[in-house]
C-alpha positions as a printed Julia matrix, in Angstrom:
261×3 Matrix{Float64}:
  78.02   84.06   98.6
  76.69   85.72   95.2
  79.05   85.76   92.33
  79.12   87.14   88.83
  77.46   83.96   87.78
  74.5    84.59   89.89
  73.44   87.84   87.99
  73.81   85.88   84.61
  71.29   83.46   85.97
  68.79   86.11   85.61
  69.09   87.19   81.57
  65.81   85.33   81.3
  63.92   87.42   82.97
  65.14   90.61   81.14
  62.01   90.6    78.83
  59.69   90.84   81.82
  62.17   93.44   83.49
  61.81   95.73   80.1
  58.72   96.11   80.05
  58.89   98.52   83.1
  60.25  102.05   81.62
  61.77  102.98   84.97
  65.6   103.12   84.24
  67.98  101.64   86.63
  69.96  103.36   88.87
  72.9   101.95   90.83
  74.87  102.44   93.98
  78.0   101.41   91.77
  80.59  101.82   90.6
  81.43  105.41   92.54
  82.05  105.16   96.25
  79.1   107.81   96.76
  75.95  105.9    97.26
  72.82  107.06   94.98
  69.65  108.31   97.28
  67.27  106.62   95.12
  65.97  103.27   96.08
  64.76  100.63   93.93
  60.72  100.58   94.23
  58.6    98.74   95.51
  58.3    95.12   94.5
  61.73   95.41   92.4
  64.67   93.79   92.96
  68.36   94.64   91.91
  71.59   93.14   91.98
  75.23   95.12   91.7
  77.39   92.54   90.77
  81.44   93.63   90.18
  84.82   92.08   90.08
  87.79   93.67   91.89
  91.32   93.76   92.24
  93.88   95.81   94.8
  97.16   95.84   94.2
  99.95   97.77   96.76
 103.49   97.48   97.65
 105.17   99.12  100.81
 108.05   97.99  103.56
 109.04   95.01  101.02
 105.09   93.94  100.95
 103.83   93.23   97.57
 100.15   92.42   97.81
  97.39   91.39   95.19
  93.67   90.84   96.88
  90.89   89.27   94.51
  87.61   89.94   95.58
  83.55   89.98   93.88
  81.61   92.79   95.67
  78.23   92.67   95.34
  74.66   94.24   96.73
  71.0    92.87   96.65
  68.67   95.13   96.82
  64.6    94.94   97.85
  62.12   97.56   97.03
  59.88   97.21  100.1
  57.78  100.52   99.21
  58.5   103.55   96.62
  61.11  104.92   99.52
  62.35  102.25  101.48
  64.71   99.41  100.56
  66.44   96.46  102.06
  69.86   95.94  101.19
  73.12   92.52  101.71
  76.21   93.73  100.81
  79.45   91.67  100.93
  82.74   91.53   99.37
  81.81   87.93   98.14
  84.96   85.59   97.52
  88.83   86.51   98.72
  92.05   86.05   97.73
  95.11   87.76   99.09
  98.45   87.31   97.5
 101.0    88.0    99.53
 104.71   88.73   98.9
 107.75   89.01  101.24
 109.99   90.46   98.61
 113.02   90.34  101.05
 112.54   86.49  102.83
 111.67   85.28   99.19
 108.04   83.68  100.74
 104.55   83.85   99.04
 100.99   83.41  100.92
  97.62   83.15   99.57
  94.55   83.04  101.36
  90.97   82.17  100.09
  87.6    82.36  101.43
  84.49   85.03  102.23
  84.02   88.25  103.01
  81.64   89.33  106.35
  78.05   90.32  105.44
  76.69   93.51  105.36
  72.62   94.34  106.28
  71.04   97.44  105.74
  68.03   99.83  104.5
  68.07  102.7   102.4
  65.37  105.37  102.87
  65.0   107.65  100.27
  63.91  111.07  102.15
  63.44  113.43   99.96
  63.49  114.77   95.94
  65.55  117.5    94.79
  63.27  120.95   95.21
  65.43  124.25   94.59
  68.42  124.22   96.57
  67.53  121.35   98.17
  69.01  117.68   97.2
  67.52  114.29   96.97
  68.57  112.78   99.44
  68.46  108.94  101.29
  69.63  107.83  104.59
  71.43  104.27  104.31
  71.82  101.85  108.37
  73.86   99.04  107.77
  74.83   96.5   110.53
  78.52   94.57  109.76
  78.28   90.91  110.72
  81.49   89.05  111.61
  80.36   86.12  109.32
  83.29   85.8   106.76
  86.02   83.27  106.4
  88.89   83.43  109.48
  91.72   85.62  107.47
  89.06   88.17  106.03
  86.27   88.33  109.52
  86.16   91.8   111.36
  86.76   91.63  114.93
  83.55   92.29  115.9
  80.1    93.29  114.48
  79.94   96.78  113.9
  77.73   99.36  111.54
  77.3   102.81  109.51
  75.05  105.11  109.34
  75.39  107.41  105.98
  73.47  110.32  104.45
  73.64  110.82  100.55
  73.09  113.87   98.72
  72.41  114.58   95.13
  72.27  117.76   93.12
  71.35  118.19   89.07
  73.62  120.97   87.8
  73.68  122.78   84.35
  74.83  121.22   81.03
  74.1   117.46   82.2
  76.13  117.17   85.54
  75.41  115.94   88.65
  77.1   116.82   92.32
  76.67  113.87   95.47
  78.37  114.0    98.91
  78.18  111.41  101.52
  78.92  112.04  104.94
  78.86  109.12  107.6
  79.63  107.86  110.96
  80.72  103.67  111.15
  81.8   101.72  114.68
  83.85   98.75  114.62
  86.62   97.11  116.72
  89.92   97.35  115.99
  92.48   94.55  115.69
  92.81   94.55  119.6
  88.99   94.35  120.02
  88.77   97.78  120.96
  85.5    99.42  119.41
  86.09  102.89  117.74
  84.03  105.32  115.36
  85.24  106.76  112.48
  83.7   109.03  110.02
  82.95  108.23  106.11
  83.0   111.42  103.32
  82.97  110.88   99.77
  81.88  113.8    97.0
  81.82  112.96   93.31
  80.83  114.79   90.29
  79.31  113.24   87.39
  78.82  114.06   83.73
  75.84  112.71   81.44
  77.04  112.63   77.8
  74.34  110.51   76.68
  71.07  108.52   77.95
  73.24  105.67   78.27
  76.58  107.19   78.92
  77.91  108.71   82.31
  81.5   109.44   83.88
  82.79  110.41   87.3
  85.36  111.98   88.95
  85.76  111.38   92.73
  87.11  111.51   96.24
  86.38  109.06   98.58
  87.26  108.42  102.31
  85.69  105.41  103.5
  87.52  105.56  106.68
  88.14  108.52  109.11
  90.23  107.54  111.71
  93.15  107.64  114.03
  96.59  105.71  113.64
  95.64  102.78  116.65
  92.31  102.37  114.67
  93.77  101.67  111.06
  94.33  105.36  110.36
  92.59  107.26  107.44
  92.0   105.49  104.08
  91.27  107.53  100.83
  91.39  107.68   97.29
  91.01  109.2    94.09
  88.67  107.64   91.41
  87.41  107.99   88.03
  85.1   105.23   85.88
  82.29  105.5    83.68
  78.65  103.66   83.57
  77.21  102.35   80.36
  73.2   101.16   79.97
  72.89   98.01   77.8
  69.29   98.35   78.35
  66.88  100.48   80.5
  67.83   98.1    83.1
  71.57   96.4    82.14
  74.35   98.53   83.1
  77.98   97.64   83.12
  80.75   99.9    84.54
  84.33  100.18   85.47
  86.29  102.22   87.69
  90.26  103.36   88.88
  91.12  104.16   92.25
  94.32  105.67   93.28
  95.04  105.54   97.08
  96.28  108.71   98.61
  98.38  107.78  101.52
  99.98  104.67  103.21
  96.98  103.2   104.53
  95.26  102.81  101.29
  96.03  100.22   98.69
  98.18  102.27   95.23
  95.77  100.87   93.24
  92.4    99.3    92.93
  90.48   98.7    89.8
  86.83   96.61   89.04
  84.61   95.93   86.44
  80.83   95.37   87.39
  77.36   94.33   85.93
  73.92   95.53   87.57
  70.42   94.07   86.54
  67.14   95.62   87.73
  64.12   93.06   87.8
């Protein structure tokens, strides 16, 4: 599975990458996806580390994880996209029998497209389309019960004085512990602020799961982070995520790297 390592492998080819003046643009480190793809012939990779930390009925649990995307300009609108979690580990304490569990391995895979429909005109916002099909290919304590998909629309508005409004509503099926399949819906709106060329910050709320109590009820959260550009196409980023009710994690925090080629 790609790791943090695997971007660095590509440093190299940063000269070659520069001489493009098309900046990158990432899908990271908001939970809002961008509806810009990549372009044709160019390749990106969104690279993070990421830890979740939450505590509830005498539960104290730490997960490790390395999320990352490939992308694949296959024209100037249309991308294809693997998306996984990467490596695992889940640290879990019993606080009242006095026991501690860890378990290591990979996440399931993620494949999926990105169209990018439309520019902003007027009132109207760029927007993209992203499919994804969920494959039950990860490790035995971190596979889904089933394969299962999304289907998400994302929006983007320029406003006034350098800020920037994106919504993302979504529909996703999967099967719940029982191996019952459900659908559940996906929102997330953020608002973003450009104080420089290089320099952005976000405020957000994101729901990346819509559903009822039997299916893993709703999960949400509250996030703010910031995006820097080493270079036209370098960025690094880091972002906070407080969870807003019991089925979220309290806290979740990462730190990523992105490289356009």
């Amino acid at each position: 599975m790609p790791r943090l390592w695997i971007a660095l492998l590509g440093l190299p080819l940063l000269a070659h990458a520069a001489d493009d003046k098309d900046q990158i643009v990432t899908d990271r480190p908001d939970f809002v996806e961008s509806s810009n793809v990549v372009g044709a012939g160019r390749f990106q990779i969104e690279t993070s580390v990421a830890l979740e930390r939450n505590k509830a009925n005498g539960i104290k649990e730490r997960t490790y994880s390395t999320p990352t995307l490939l992308r694949f300009g296959l024209s100037d609108t249309l991308e294809a996209r693997i998306e996984t979690d990467g490596h695992m580990r889940v640290v879990t304490n019993d606080l009242g029998a006095g026991t501690r569990q860890t378990d290591n391995g990979y996440a399931d895979v993620s494949l999926g497209v990105k169209w990018h429909v439309a520019d902003e005109q007027g009132a109207r916002p760029s927007m993209g389309i992203l499919a994804h099909v969920d494959l039950d290919s990860g490790s035995a304590p971190f596979r889904a019960a089933g394969k299962g998909g999304s289907l998400r629309l994302a929006a983007e508005w320029e406003l006034p004085n350098d800020f920037g409004l994106g919504i993302m509503p979504g529909i996703a099926w999967q099967r719940n512990d029982q191996g019952e399949r459900y659908t559940s819906g996906i929102f997330g709106i953020v608002l973003g602020k450009e104080w420089s060329e290089r320099c952005r910050t976000f405020i957000e709320y994101a729901a990346p799961q819509i559903a009822k109590g039997r299916n893993g009820g709703s999960v949400s959260t509250f996030d703010i982070g910031g995006a820097y550009l080493v270079t036209d196409t370098v960025q690094v980023d880091t972002a906070l995520s407080r969870g807003l009710n019991k089925n979220t994690p309290d806290w979740s925090w990462t730190l990523g790297l992105s490289i356009k080629f």
